[in-house]
Each structure stands twice: as structure tokens, then as C-alpha cells.
N, C-alpha and C positions, 0 to 999 in steps of 0.2 A: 239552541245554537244553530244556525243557520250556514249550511255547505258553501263553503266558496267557490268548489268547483262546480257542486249542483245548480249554484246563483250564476255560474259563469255562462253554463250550458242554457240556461233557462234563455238568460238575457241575450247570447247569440243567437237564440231559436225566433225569440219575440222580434230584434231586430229583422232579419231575414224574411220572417213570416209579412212582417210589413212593408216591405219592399218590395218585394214577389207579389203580394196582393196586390200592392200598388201598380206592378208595371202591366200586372196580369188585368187588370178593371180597369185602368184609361190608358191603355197603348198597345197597337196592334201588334201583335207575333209577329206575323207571317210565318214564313216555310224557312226551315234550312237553306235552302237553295237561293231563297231572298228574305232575308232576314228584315221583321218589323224594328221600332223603336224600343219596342219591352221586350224581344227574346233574350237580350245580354242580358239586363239585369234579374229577368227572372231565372238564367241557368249560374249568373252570379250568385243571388240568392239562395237557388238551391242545392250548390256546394256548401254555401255556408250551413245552412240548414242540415246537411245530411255532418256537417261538422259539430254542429251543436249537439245533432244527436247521439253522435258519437262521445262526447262530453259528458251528457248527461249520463249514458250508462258505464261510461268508466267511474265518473261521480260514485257510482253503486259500489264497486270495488275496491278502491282506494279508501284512505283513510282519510274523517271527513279534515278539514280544515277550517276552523274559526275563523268568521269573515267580521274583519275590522276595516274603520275609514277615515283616512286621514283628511280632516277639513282644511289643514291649510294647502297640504299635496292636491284638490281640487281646488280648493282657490287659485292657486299659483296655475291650474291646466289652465283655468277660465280666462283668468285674467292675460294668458299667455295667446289663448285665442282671440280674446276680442282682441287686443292691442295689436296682432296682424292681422286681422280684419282692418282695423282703424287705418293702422300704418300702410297697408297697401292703400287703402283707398286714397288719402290723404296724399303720401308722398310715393312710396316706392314698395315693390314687391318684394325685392333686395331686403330694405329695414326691416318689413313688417316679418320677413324669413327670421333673419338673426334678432330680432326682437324676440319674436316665439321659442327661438331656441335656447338662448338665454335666460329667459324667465325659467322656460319652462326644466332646465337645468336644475333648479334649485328645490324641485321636486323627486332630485333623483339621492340616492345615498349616497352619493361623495359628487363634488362639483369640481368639475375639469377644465379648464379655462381652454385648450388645448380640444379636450373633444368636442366642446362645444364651437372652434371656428372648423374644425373638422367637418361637422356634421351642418353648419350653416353654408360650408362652400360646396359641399354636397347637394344639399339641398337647392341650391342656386343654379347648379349646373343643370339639375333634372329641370328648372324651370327654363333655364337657355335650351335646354334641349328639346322640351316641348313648346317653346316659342321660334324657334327657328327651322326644328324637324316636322314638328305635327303641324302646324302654324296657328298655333294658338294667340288670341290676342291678352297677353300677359303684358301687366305694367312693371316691364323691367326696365330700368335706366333710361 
């Protein structure tokens, strides 16, 4: 039987670990005081990592938990992402948002019609807000 939370711990340690190497072998640090292009993600990386670690040794202490996988609940993540992938590219950032949210809706245990425009007007707003605050070039409307 295979730990869910030990699976959990592992898998945030491997993500992290390869992102950190990544930033850490093709991107300069630099110094605190003038920050390269890889110091954010490599001290992003290793919070996560000192989080996974912390996972994994709680994993030791708790009691393990059966890890099961729902194929159509990743189907539905997948297909929730490409289709905003698609749809932003294609039409709008807007659709391809409440596209994603709504699919992806239907992977959760009870489906809210209600949380789900909740959570796509939310979602829209962060993107007006990093399109107009940060100035990001976002294809919104």
C-alpha cells in the first residue's frame, strides 16, 4: 500500500528539487542586495522543499492513508487545462478562465453553479489586476 502523504511529500520534494536545480544551473543569483533571474525561484523552491520535508516526516507519524486515483477526476483537470490554454489563445482569457472553472467543477464532490461564477469572476479580476497593475500583457477582452 503505498502512503499518500508519503507520495505527497516525495512529489513536492522532486518538484522543487527541479526547479531549484533549474534556476540554480542556467540563471544567475546574484546578491541580495541585486537580485539575479534565479534567486526568487530558487528561495521559492526551497520553502517548498523544506515544506515537502516537513511532509515527509510527518508522513512517519500519522497514520498511513491509501492512495487511490481517480481517472476521470484527471481527465476532467486535463482537459480543463488544455481547453484554457486553447481558448485563451484562440479567443479570450475571460472564456478560457470560466472554461477551466467549469469543467474543472465537475471534478469536485458536489457541483455549484453559483461557486463556480464566484470563483471565475475572481479569477478574472486577478487577471484585470495583473493586466493593469503589474502590466502584464494579458488577452483580456
Amino acid at each position: 500500500m503505498t502512503d499518500q502523504n508519503l507520495a505527497r511529500g516525495v512529489f513536492l520534494a522532486a518538484v522543487s528539487l527541479a526547479f531549484g536545480l533549474g534556476a540554480y544551473m542556467h540563471y544567475p543569483l546574484g546578491t541580495f542586495n541585486r537580485a539575479g533571474p534565479g534567486l526568487f525561484p530558487l528561495m521559492v523552491s526551497s520553502l517548498l522543499l523544506v515544506i515537502a520535508l516537513a511532509m515527509i516526516v510527518r508522513s512517519r507519524f500519522v497514520a498511513p492513508i491509501a492512495m487511490h486515483f481517480s481517472v476521470k477526476n484527471i481527465g476532467l483537470l486535463m482537459v480543463a487545462l488544455c481547453g484554457f490554454a486553447t481558448l485563451s489563445k484562440l479567443l479570450d482569457m475571460a472564456v478560457g478562465i470560466t472554461f477551466m472553472v467549469f469543467v474543472a467543477g465537475f471534478a469536485a464532490t458536489s457541483y455549484s453553479f453559483k461557486r463556480n461564477c464566484i470563483i471565475s469572476a475572481s479569477l478574472i479580476a486577478v487577471a484585470f489586476g495583473f493586466q493593469h497593475l503589474l502590466g502584464l500583457n494579458l488577452p483580456l477582452f
